[in-house]
VMD Tcl script that draws the C-alpha trace (Angstrom):
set ca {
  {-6.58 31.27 26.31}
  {-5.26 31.80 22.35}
  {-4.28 35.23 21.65}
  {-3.55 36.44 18.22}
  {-0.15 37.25 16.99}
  {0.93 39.52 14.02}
  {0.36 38.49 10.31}
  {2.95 36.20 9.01}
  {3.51 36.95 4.63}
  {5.01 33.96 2.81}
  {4.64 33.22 -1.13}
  {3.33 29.63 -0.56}
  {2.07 28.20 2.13}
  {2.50 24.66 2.50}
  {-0.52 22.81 5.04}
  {1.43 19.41 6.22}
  {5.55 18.27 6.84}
  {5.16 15.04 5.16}
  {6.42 13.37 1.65}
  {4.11 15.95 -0.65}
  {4.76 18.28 1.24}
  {8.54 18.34 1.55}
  {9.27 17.72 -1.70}
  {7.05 20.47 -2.97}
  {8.96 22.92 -0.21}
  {12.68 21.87 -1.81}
  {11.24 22.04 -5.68}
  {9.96 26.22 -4.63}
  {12.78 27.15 -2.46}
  {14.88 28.61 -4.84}
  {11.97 30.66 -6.69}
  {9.76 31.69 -3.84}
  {9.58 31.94 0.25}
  {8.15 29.08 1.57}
  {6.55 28.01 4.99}
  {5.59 24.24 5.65}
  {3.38 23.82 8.45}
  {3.79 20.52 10.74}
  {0.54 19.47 13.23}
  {2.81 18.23 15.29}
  {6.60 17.29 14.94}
  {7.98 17.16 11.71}
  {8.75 13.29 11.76}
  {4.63 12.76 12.66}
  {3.21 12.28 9.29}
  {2.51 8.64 7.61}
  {4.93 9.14 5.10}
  {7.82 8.50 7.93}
  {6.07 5.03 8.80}
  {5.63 3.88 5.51}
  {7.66 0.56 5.38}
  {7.37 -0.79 1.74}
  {8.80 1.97 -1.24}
  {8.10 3.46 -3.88}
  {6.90 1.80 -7.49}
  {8.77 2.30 -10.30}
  {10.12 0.48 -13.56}
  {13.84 -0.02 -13.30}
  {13.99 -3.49 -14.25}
  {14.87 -4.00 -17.94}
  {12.53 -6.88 -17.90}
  {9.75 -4.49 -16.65}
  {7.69 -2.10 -18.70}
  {5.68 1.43 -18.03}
  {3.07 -0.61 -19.87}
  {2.78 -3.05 -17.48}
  {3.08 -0.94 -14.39}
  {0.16 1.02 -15.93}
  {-2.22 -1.82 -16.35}
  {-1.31 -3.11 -12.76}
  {-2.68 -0.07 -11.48}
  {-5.76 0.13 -14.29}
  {-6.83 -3.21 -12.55}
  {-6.10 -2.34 -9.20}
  {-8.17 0.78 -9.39}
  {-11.56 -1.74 -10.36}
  {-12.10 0.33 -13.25}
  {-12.15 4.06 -11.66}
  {-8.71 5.14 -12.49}
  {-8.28 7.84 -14.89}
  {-6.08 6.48 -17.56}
  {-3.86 9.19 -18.44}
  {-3.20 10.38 -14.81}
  {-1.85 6.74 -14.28}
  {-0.12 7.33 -17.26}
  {1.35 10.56 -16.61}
  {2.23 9.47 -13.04}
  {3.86 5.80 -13.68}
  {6.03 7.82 -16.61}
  {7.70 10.03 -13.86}
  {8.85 6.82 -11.59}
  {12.60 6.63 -12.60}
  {13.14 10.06 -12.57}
  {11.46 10.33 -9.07}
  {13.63 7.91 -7.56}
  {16.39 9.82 -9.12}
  {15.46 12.79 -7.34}
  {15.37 11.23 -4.09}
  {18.91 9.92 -4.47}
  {20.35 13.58 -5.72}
  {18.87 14.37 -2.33}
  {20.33 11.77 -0.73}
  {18.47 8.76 0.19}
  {20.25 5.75 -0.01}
  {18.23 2.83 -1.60}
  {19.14 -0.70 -0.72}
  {20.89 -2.44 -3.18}
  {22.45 -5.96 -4.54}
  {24.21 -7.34 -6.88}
  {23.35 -9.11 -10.10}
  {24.57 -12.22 -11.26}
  {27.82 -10.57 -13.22}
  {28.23 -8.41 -10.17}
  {27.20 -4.92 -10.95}
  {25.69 -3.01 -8.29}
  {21.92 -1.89 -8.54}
  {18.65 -1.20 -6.66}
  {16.89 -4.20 -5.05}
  {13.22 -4.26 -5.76}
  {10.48 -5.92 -3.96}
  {7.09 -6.95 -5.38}
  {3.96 -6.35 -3.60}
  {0.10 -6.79 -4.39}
  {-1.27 -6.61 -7.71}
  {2.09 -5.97 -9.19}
  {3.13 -8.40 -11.71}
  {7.33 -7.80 -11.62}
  {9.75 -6.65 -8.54}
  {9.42 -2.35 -9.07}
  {9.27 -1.04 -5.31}
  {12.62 0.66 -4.65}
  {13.29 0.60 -0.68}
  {15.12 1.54 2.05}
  {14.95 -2.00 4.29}
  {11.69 -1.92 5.74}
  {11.75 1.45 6.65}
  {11.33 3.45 3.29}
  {9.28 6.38 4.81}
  {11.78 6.93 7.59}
  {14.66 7.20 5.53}
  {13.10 9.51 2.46}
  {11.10 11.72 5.36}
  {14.52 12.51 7.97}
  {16.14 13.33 4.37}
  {13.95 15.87 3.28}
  {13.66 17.64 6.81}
  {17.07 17.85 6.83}
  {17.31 19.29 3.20}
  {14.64 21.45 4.20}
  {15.76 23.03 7.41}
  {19.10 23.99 5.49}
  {17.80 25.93 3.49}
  {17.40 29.75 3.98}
  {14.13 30.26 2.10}
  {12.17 27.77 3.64}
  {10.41 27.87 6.81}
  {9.19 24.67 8.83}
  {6.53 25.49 11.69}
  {6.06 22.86 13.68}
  {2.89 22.33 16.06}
  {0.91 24.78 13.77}
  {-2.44 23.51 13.12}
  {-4.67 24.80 10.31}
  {-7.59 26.33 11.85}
  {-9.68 27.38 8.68}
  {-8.56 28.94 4.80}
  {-9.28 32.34 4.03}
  {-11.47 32.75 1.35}
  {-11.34 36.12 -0.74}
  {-15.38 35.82 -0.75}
  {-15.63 35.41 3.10}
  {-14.18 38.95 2.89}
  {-16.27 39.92 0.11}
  {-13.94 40.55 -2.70}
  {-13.73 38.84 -5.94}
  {-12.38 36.59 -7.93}
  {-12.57 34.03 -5.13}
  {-9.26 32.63 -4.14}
  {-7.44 31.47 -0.98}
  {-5.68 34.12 0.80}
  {-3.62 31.67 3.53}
  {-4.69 30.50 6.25}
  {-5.34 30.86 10.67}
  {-3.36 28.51 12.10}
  {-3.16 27.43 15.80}
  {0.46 27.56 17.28}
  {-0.15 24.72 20.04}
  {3.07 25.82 21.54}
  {2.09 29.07 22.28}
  {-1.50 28.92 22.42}
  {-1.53 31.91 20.04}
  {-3.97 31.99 16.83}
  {-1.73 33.77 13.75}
  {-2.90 34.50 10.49}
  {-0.43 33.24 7.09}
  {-0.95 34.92 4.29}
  {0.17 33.67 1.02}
  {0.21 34.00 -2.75}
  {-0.58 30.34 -3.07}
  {-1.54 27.59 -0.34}
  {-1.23 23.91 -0.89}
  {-3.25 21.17 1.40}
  {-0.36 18.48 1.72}
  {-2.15 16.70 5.23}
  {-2.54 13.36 4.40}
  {-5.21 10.94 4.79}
  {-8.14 10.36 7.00}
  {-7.67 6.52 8.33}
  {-8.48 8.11 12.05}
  {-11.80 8.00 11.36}
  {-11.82 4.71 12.25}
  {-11.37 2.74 15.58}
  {-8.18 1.03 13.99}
  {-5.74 2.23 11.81}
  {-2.23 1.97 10.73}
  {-1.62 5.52 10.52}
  {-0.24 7.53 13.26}
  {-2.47 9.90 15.18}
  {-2.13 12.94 12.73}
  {-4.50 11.55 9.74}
  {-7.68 13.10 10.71}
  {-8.75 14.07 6.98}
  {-7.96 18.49 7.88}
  {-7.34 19.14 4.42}
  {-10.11 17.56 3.23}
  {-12.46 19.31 5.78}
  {-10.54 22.49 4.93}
  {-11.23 22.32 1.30}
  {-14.69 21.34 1.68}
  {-15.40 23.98 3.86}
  {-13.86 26.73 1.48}
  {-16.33 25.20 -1.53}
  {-14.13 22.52 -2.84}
  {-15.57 18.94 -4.52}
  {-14.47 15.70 -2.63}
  {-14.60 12.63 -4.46}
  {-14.60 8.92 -3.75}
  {-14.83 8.93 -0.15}
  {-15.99 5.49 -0.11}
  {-12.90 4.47 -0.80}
  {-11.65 3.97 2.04}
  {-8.31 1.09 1.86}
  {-7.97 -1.16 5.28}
  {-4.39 -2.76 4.86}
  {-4.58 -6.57 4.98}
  {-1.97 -6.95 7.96}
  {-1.63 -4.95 10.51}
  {0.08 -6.57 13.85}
  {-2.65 -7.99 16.44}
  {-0.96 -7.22 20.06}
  {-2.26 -5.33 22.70}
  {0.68 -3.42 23.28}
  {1.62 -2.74 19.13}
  {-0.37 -0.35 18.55}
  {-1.66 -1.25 14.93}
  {1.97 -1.80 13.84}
  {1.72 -2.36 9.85}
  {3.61 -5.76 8.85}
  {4.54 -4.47 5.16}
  {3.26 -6.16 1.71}
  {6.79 -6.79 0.89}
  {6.61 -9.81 3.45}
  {3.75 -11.28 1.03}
  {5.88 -10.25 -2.00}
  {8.73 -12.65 -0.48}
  {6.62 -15.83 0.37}
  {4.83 -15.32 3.15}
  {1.24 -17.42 3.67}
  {-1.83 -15.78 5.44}
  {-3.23 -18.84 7.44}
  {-6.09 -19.61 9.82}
  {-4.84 -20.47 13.75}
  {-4.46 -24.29 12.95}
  {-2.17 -23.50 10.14}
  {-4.01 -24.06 7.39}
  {-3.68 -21.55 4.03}
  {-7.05 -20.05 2.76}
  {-6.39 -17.40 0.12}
  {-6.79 -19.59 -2.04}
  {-10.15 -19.73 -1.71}
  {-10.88 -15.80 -2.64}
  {-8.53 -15.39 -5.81}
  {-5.85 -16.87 -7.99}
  {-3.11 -14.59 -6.82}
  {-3.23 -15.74 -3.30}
  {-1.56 -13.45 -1.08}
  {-0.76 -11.08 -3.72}
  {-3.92 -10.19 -4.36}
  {-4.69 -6.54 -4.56}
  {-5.43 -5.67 -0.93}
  {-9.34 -4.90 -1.10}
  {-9.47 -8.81 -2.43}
  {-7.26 -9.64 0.78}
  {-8.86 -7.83 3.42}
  {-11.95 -8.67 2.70}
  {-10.86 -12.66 2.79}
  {-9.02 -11.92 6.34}
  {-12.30 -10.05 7.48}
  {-14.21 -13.17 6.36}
  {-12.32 -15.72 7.79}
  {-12.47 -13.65 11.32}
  {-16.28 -12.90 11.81}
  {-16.92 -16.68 9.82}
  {-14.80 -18.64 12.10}
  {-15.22 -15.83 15.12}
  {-11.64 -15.62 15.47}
  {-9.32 -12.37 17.16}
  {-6.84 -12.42 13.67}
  {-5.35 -14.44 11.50}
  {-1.58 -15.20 10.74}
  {1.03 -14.46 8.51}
  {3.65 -16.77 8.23}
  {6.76 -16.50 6.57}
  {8.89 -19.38 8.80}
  {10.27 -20.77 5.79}
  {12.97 -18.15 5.30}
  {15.80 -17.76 7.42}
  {16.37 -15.56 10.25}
  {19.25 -14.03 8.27}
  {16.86 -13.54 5.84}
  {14.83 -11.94 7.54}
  {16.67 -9.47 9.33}
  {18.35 -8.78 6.17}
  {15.58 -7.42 4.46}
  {12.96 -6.55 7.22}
  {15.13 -5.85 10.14}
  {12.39 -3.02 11.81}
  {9.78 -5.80 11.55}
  {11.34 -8.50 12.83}
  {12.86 -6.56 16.14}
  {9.46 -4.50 16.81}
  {7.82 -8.71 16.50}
  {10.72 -9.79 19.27}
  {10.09 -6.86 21.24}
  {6.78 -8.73 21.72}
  {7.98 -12.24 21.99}
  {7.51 -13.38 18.23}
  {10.68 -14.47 16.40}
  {8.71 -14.44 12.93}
  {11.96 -17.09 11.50}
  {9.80 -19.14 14.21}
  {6.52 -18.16 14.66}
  {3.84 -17.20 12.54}
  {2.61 -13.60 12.80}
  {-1.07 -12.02 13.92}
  {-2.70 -9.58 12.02}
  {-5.94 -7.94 11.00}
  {-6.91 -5.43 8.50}
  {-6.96 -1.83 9.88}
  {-7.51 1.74 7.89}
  {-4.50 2.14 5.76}
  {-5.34 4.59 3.25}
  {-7.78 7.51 1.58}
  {-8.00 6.99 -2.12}
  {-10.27 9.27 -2.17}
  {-10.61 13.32 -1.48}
  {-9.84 16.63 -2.46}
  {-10.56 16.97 -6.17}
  {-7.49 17.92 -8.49}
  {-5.86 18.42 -12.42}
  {-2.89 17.03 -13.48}
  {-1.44 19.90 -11.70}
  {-2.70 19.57 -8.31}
  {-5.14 22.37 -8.85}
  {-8.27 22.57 -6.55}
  {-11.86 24.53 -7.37}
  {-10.61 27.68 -5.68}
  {-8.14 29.52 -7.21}
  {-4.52 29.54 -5.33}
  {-5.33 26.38 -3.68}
  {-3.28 23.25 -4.58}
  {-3.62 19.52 -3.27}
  {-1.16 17.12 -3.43}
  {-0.54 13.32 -2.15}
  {-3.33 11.48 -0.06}
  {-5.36 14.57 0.76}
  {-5.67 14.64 -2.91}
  {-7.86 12.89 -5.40}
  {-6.37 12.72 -8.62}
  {-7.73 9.57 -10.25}
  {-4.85 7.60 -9.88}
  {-5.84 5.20 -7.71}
  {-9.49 5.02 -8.92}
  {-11.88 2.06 -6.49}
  {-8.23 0.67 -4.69}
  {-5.05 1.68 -4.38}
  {-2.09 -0.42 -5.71}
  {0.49 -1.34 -3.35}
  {3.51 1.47 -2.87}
  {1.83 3.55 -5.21}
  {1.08 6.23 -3.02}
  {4.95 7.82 -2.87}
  {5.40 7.42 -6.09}
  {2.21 10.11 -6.37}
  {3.40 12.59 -3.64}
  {6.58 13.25 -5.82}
  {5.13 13.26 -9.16}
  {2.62 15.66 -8.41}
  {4.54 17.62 -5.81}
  {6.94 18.02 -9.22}
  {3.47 19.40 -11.03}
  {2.22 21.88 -8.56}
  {6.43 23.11 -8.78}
  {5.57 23.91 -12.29}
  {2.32 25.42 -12.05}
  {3.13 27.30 -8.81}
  {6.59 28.95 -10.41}
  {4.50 29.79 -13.24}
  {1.91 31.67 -11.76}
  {3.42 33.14 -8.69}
  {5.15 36.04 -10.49}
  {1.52 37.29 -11.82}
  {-0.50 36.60 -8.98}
  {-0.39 39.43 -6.38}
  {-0.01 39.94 -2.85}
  {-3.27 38.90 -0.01}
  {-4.67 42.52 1.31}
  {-5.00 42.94 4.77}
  {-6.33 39.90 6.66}
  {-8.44 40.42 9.44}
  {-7.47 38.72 12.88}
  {-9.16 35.38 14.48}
  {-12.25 36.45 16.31}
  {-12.48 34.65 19.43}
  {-14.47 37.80 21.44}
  {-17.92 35.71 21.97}
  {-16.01 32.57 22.80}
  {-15.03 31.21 26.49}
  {-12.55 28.66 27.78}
  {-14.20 25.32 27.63}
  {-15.00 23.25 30.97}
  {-16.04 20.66 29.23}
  {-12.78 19.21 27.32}
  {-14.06 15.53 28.49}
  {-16.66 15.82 25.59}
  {-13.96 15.63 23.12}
  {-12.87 12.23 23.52}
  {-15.90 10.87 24.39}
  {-17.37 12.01 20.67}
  {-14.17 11.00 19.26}
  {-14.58 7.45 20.74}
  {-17.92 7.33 19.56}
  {-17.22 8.81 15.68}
  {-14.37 5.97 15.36}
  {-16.67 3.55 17.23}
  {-18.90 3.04 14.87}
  {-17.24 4.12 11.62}
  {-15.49 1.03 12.18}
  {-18.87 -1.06 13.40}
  {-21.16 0.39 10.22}
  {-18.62 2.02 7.47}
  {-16.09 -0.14 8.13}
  {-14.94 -3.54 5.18}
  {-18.09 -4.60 4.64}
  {-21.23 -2.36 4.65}
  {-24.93 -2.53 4.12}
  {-27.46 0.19 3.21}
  {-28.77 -0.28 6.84}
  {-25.45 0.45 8.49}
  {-24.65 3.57 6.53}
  {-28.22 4.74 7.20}
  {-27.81 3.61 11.36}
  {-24.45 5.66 10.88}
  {-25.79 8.65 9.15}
  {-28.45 8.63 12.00}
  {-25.67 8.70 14.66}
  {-23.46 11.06 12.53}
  {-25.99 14.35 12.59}
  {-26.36 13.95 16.15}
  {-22.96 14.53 16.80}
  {-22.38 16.76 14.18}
  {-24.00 18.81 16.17}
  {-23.07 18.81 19.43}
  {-19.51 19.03 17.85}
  {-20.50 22.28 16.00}
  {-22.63 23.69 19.06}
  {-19.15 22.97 20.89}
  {-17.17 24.71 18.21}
  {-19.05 27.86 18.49}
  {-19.27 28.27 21.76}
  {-15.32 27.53 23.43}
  {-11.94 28.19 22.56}
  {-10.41 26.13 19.94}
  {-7.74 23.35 20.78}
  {-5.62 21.02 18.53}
  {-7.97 18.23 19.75}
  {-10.89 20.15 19.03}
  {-9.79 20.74 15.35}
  {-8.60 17.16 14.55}
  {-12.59 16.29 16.05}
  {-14.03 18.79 14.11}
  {-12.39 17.29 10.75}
  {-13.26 14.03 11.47}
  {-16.89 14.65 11.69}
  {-16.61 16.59 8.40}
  {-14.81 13.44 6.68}
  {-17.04 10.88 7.97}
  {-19.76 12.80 7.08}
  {-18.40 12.36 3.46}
  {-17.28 8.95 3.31}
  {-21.02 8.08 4.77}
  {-22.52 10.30 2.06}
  {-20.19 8.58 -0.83}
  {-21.15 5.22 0.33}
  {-24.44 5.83 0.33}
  {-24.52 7.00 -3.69}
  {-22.87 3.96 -4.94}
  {-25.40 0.94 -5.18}
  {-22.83 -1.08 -6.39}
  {-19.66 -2.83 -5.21}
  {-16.37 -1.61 -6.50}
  {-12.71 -2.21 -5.32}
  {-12.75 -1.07 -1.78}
  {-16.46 -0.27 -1.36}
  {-18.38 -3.69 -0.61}
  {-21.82 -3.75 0.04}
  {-24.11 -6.99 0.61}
  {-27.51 -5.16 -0.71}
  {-25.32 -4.51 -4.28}
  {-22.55 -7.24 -4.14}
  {-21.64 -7.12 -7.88}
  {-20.22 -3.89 -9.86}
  {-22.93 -2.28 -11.52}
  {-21.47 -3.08 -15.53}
  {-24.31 -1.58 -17.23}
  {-22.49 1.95 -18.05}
  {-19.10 2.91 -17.14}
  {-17.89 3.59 -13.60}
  {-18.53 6.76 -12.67}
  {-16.41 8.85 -9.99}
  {-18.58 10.02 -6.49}
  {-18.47 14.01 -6.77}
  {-19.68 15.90 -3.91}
  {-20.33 19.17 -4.16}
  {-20.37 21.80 -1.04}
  {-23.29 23.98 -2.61}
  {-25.66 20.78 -2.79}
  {-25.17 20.47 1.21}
  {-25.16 23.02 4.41}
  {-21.26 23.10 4.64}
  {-21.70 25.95 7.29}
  {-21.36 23.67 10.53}
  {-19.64 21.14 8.17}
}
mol new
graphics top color blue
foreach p $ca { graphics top sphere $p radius 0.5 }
foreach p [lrange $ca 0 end-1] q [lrange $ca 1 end] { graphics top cylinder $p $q radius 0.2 }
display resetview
């Protein structure tokens, strides 16, 4: 049974371990005490699996031009111009950042012999501008930040602390309304504390859990975007919703992500007989912005009513190979393919949420004190589809923004009052816990079946339908047991599906990511328009 612990004070709390959030930590510690909260441990958030890098321009034959319009057409219209601009600006001295701190980027060298980075290209990009560690880019910049982090005496990492709900100056009835911190479930302990802090910043991630498959691991279940909604924040562009094109099909992988970089080097996507077929979808072929690819794979499957389709990339050598993508070629042979040999199977799985928590161009939310940064965050970068390594680049440029504002403000802004403790007095231990995965199974079930790569109005209706049922039972649930992590991460994820249905429901159109057979064209008769939602238009209460 949770018990409740002292309040904990701390200048800025920091909701999620990952890339954001990190960097964000490091950029405060020497102007303010810090806490970073990690659901689980601190090496559990995507940004540790992300294989491919980080997009920047440190070619000479490359341009912040070009890098812009790359991501202009990736976003299908929807990206907001000068966030891109802003945000490609700040690559170089990004990656320069990250190699003060100490990650070491591979490198090569040039034809007179000078060392320098080695880029890959990926999808939609037109030149080589992701800087990477191998195929393990995440990895590498995540275990360097932790360890940054945990040296330093100002900053405090909680791990297994799940955010249980903001608190709102008006849920206390004072005024101007701003975020106070936060309760937070210690899963170690089983104890409920309450954070207080000057400033809190949502740094959780993304929301790919939603679905039945993803590539994420088991932490992206969209809590800061149910957080912020809940405290009377607008969430945006839920609909777009990325699925990676290749994602490893074995029963045993566990939706291991086969990076774009494989697709930047060569490799063909091919039907089981061998033969190529991107070419029948777009002029880029494989590197094709990934909407355009999944979509093809997803067509080829249900068309030819195959299991997956294959990647091949045979024609380099194994050298090659384990050169430059030495995790993905031993976690293939750990299952029998040598991919120098044999042509790889994959399928499209959740990948990404270019959508959520509404922001500025320095991470600030609605609600006063409350900041949002990488892929909980919506900032208009990415606008209808994300571009391809694009999504690092973000956390540290606007991780680098909320620095500013948040060293700005802090000195003026002063401390919470007195927070009241968790009430869990008309609560009992639940008996029940088997309901939890069954209505998780169920949510992800047919997310993927109805909201899933390609929709119609009648699926996202038949989902909606299925949605409120369980919405609540989940909320009846809620109010009458003990909270658990489990409980939490379900709660969420009936919040965000809730949204991505709603989103996908307002656009009668097809754009980037969102694909729709009742409105299979983009609607070109005014310009694109984001998908706002606002809390006070809906009953957020059981949300």
């Amino acid at each position: 049974m949770p018990t409740h612990t002292q309040t904990e004070h701390f200048d800025v709390l920091i909701i999620g371990s990952g890339g954001a959030g990190l960097t964000l930590a490091l950029k405060l510690a020497e102007h303010a005490r810090v806490a970073v909260l990690s659901k689980f441990a601190l090496t559990e958030g995507s940004t540790y699996y992300a294989q491919g890098g980080i997009s920047a321009v440190l070619d000479e034959h490359d341009s912040v031009e070009s890098h812009i319009q790359d991501t202009l057409i990736a976003g299908a219209g929807l990206c907001h111009r000068e966030i891109v601009e802003l945000t490609v600006s700040q690559g170089r001295k990004s990656i320069e950042w990250l190699r003060n701190q100490g990650v070491c980027f591979t490198e090569e060298r040039d034809s007179q012999g000078r060392i320098q980075l080695h880029l890959n290209r990926e999808g939609g990009h037109s030149h080589r501008r992701i800087a990477h560690i191998d195929d393990a880019t995440g990895k590498a910049v995540s275990t360097t930040l932790i360890s940054r982090a945990k040296q330093h005496p100002n900053i405090t990492l909680l791990e297994y602390h799940n955010a249980v709900e903001l608190i709102g100056a008006q849920k206390l009835g004072l005024k101007p309304q701003r975020i106070l911190g936060a309760y937070v479930l210690d899963s170690r302990s089983d104890t409920i504390k309450t954070i207080a802090a000057k400033c809190t910043v949502l740094a959780t991630g993304g929301a790919s859990k939603v679905y039945l498959y993803s590539t994420n691991p088991h932490i992206s279940t969209g809590d800061g975007i149910a957080l912020a909604w809940r405290s009377g924040c607008r969430i945006s562009n839920m609909e777009f919703m990325q699925f990676h094109p290749t994602c490893l099909y074995h029963p045993n992988a566990r939706s291991f992500l086969i990076s774009e970089a494989v697709r930047g080097e060569g490799a063909r996507l091919v039907l089981p007989n061998g033969e190529p077929f991107m070419q029948h979808y777009d002029d880029r072929l494989e590197l094709a912005p990934r909407d355009i690819v999944a979509r093809a794979i997803d067509h080829e499957i249900k068309k030819r009513g195959l299991d997956c389709v294959y990647l091949d990339i045979t024609h380099k050598s194994k050298t090659f190979l384990q050169q430059h993508f030495p995790t993905i070629y031993d976690k293939c042979l750990s299952f029998d393919i040598d991919i120098s040999k044999d042509p790889i199977p994959v399928v499209p799985a959740a990948h990404y949420t270019c959508g959520g928590v509404v922001t500025d161009s320095y991470a600030r939310t609605d609600t006063d004190s409350l900041y949002a940064i990488g892929e909980v965050a919506c900032t208009g970068l990415h606008g209808a589809n994300r571009m391809a390594s694009n999504s690092l680049l973000e956390c540290l440029v606007f991780a680098d923004r909320a620095s500013q504002d948040i060293k700005r403000l802090l000195p003026g802004i002063p401390p919470p009052p007195d927070l009241p403790k968790w009430d869990e007095s008309q609560v009992s231990d639940s008996d029940e816990e088997v309901v939890i995965a069954h209505n998780w199974d169920e949510l992800r079930h047919f997310m993927w079946d109805y909201v899933g790569i390609v929709r119609t109005t009648k699926r996202l209706n038949r989902a909606m339908n299925r949605l409120k049922l369980l919405k609540e039972e989940i909320a009846e649930y809620y109010g009458q047991f003990r909270i658990s992590s489990d409980l939490l991460e379900l709660r969420n994820l009936v919040t965000v599906a809730e949204l991505i249905i709603r989103c996908a429901q307002a656009r009668k159109e097809s754009r980037g990511l969102h694909f729709i057979k009742d409105y299979p064209a983009p609607d070109d008769s005014h310009p694109p328009q984001d998908t706002i939602l606002i809390p006070e238009n809906f009953n957020t209460k059981d949300s």
